[in-house]
N, C-alpha and C positions, 0 to 999 in steps of 0.2 A: 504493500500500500504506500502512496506517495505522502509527504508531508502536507500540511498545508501549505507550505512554502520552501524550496530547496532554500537550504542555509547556506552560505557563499562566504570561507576566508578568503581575505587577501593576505597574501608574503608578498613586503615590498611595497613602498609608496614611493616610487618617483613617478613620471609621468605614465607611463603603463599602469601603474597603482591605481592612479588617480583616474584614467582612466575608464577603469574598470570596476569603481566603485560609481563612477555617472551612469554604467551602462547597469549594471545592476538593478539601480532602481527604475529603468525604463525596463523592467522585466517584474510583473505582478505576480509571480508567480515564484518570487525568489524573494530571498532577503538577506543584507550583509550582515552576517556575524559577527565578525570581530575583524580586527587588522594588523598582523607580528610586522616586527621593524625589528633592523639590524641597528637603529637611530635609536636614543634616549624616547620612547613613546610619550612624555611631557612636551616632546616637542614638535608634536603631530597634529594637526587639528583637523578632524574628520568635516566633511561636507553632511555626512547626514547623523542627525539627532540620536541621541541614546547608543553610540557605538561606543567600545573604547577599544584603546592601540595596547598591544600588549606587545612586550619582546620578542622575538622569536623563542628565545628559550625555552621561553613558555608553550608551545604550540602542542607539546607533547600533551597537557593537561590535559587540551578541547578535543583528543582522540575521541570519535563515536558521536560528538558532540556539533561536530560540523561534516554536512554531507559534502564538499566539494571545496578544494583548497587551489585559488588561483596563484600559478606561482608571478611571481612579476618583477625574475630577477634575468638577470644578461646573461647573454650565451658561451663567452666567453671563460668565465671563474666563477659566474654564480652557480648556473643549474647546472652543471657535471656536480657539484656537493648536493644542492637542494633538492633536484630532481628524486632522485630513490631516495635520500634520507627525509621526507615526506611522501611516497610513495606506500612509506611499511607503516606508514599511521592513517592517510589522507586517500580519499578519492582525488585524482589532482589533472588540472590540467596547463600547459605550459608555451611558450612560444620559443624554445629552443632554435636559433634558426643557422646554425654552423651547419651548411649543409653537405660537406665532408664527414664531419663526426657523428651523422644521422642513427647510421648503424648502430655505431658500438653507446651510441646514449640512449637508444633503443633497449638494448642488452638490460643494461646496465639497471633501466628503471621498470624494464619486463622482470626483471627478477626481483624486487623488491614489491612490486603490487602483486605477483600471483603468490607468491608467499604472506601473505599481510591480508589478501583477498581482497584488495583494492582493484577498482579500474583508473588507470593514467594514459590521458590522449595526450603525445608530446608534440611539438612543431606545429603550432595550431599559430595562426593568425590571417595573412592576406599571400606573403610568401615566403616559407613553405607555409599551406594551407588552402585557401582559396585555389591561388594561382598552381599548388598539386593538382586539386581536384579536375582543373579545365584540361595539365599537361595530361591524365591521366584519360579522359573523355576522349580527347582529340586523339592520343594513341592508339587506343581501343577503335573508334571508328575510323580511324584512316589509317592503317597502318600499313600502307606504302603512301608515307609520308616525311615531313620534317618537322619539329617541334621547336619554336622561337619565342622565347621571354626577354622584354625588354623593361625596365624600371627607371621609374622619371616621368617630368621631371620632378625632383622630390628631395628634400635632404637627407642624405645619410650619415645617421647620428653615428655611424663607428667612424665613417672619414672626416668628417666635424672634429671629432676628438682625437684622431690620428694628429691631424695640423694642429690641434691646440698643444700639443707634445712637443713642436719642435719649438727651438728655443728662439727666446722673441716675440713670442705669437700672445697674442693677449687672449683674444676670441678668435672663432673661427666658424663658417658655416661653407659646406659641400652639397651642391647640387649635380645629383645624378642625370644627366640628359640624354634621350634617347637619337642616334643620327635618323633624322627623318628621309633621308634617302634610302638607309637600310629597311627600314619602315614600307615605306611604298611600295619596293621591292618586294615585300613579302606578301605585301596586301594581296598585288597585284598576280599574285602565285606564281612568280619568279622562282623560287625555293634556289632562293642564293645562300653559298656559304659564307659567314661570315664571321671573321678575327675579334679581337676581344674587343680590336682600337675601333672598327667597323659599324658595331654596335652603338658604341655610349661615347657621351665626351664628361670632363667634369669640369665645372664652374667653381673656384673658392674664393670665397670672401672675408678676406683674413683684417682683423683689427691687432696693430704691429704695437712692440715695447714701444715708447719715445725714442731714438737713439737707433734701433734696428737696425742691423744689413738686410734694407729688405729685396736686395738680389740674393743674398745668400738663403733667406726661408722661400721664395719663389725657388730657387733649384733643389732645395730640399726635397719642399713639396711634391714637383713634378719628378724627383727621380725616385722615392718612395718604396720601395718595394715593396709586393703584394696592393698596394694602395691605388698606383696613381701612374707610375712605370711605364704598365702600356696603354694607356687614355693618351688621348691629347688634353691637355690639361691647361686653363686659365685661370689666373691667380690677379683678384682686384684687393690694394690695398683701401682698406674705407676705414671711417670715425667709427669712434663708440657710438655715436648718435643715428647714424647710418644703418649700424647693427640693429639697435632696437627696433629702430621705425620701418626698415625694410626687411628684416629676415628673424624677426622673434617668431615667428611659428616655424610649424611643423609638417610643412605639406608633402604628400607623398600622388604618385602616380605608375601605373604599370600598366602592358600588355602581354598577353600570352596568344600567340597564334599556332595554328596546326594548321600544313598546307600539306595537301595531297591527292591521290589520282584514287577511284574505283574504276569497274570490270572493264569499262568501254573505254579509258582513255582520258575518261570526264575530272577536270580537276574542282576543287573545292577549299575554301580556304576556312576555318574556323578565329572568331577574334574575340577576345573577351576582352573589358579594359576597367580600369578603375581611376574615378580622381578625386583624393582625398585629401581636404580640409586640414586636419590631423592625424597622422598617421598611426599618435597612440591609443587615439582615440578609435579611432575605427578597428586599429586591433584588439584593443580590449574589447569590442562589440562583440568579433567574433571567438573570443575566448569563453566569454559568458552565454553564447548559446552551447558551443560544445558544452561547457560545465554541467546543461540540463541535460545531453547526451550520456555522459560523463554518469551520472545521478543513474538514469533510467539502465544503461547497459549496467552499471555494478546491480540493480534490484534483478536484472533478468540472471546475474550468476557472471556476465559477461569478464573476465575478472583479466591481470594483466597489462601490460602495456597494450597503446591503441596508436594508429595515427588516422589524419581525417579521411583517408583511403577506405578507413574499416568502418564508419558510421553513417546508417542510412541518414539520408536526409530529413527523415520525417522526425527524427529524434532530436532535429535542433529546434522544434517549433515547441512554443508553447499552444498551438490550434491543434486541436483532434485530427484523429486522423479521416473522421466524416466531415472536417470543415477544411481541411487539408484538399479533400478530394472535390469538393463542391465549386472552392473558392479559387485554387490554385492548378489543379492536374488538367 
């Protein structure tokens, strides 16, 4: 039998936290429970009424007490630890998004939920997540085909803080941009191949020490390893005031295409695309519907690690499945 309302932790309050506590309450059918910080929790102050932040430490206590633990720490050093060490207490689900280390974090938190008898869907957000779901569609139905993701234009909060690293650098902001000739190309069901520099270019917007060499953080920048190496890369120096007024948010955008041929010859291109306001925001929307998935597969026994490849769709709605079929099939 379901609750009257799925209980919902948050781990983690920075922008994904936060988040994911707005998306929450645009879901009646949930309610946020409490909120662990790795931060002094005195120093937190919730958006909604009657919550309180408790340390992570504590998290152990509220086992059995919370149906569904949103993690909303980085991919990087947080969830290879948080991941399975919430896994063996929490139904949990997480936006993991190293998509190299898929596998073995996979592993890693399959084996902490099916002992523990938890379900954890990892890699959940727009990409990996959404943007799985459509590579996954588009491979299944065309498979003499090519599959093409582009992202942009949008800021990428790990190359943002890559340039804040190098020395000199005051703030920094990176924009992902997709080349629109690659684009068309593909639209156009070309099924061109194309190099990494091909695809994307990046845009930074760096606010420099006073004093700066700022040719020397410009070649930094561009020569970057893993980062920025093979982009073509543009580097504007601007004011602190610059920064605020024109790049304090957080916008994101993507495409996913699948271009390819059936029996007769006939080509077809598939496009999906997204353009978002806020990108933590829109990711934490889609974390909190898996979370009711998350909820409903642990009561069917469904137990284990999950990813959104493995969850019907009907399990992220809060609509029946007769108002599902009425309103939406």
């Amino acid at each position: 039998m379901m609750t009257e309302k799925i209980k919902v932790g948050i781990v983690g309050y920075g922008n994904l936290g936060k988040g994911t506590e707005l998306a929450i309450a645009k879901n009646k059918d949930m309610e946020l429970a409490a909120v662990f910080t790795r931060r002094s929790p005195e120093s937190i102050t919730l958006m909604t009424p009657g919550v309180s932040v408790y340390s992570s430490d504590e998290a152990e206590k509220f086992a059995g007490k919370i149906d569904v633990m949103i993690l909303c720490g980085g991919s990087a050093t947080d969830l290879p630890e948080m991941g399975p060490r919430y896994a063996a207490l929490f139904n949990t689900i997480d936006s993991f998004d190293t998509h190299a280390k898929i596998p073995e974090y996979f592993n890693a938190v399959n084996e902490a939920a099916e002992k523990s008898g938890h379900t954890s869907i990892i890699s959940v957000g727009w990409d990996p997540g959404l943007f799985s779901l459509n590579r996954a569609y588009g491979d299944a139905i065309l498979p003499d085909g090519t599959s093409y993701t582009f992202w942009g234009r949008g800021v990428s909060q790990g190359h943002s803080d890559a340039i804040r690293r190098v020395e000199g650098v005051r703030d920094a902001r990176q924009y992902t941009i997709p080349v629109e000739g690659a684009m068309s190309s593909v639209r156009s069901g070309e099924r061109p191949s194309l190099t990494t520099r091909e695809k994307h270019t990046r845009e930074c917007f760096v606010v420099a020490e006073e004093g700066a060499d700022l040719s020397r953080i410009e070649k930094e920048i561009k020569t970057m390893p893993n980062y920025f190496d093979e982009y073509d890369t543009t580097v504007h120096f601007i004011s602190e005031e610059e920064m605020r007024k024109n790049h304090s948010g957080l916008p994101h955008a993507g495409f996913v295409f699948r271009s390819g041929s059936t029996g007769n010859g006939n080509n077809h291109v598939i496009e999906y695309s997204l353009k978002l306001d806020s990108n933590p925001e829109f990711t934490s929307s889609v974390l909190v519907c898996y979370a009711r998935a998350a909820y409903r597969m642990n009561l069917a026994g469904q137990n284990g690690a999950k990813t959104v490849l493995d969850v019907a769709p009907a399990l992220l709605s809060a609509k029946s499945g007769e108002q599902l079929r009425a309103e939406l099939l």
